[in-house]
C-alpha positions, 0 to 999 in steps of 0.5 A: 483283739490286739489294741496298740497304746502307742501312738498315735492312739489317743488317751480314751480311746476305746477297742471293743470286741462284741458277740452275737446275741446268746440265749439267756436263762442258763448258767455260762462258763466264759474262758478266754486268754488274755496277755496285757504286757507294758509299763502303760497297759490300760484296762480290759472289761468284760461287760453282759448287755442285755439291751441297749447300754453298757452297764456300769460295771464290768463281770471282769476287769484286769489294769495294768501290766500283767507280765509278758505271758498268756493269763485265763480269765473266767466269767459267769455269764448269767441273764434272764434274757438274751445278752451280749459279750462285750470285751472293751479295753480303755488307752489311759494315757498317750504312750511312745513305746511298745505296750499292747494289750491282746485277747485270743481263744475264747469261749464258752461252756454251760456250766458255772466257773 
């Protein structure tokens, strides 16, 4: 997933990167990578959906610049029924520069973080 802040992007707008459906009723490590590198970086969520809408809060969340390098992030996944990973990432403000937010190298082990 690569989300550019830039214009002509727009304040709001909205990247989601979602999986396919995963069993649930087991215990899930998620690693993933991520790099968030700018002065206006918005936010990247990590959501678990287990029916139709987003919950309202996250299982991660990251805002803001976290410097010019690759960072891991972990998560428990973890529902009595079958679910979906859900990345999203949210452009706060209209920017004329060079700021990006990107997620690379993702997955999962049957294990807890």
């Amino acid at each position: 997933m690569y989300i550019e802040s830039s214009a002509p992007q727009r304040p709001g707008q909205k990247a989601w990167l979602v999986s396919d459906y995963a069993s649930g009723n087991v215990t899930q490590c998620m690693t993933f990578y991520y790099s968030m590198y700018g002065a206006n970086i918005g936010t990247l969520n990590l959501y678990i959906m287990t029916g139709v809408a987003l919950p309202s809060t996250p299982v991660f969340s990251k805002s803001g610049n976290q410097g010019n390098m690759w960072i891991m992030g972990q998560a428990t996944l973890q529902s009595p029924q079958t679910y979906r990973v859900i990345f999203s990432d949210t452009n706060d403000k209209l920017l004329y520069c060079d700021d990006e937010m990107l997620m690379i190298d993702c997955f999962i082990v049957i294990m807890r973080c």
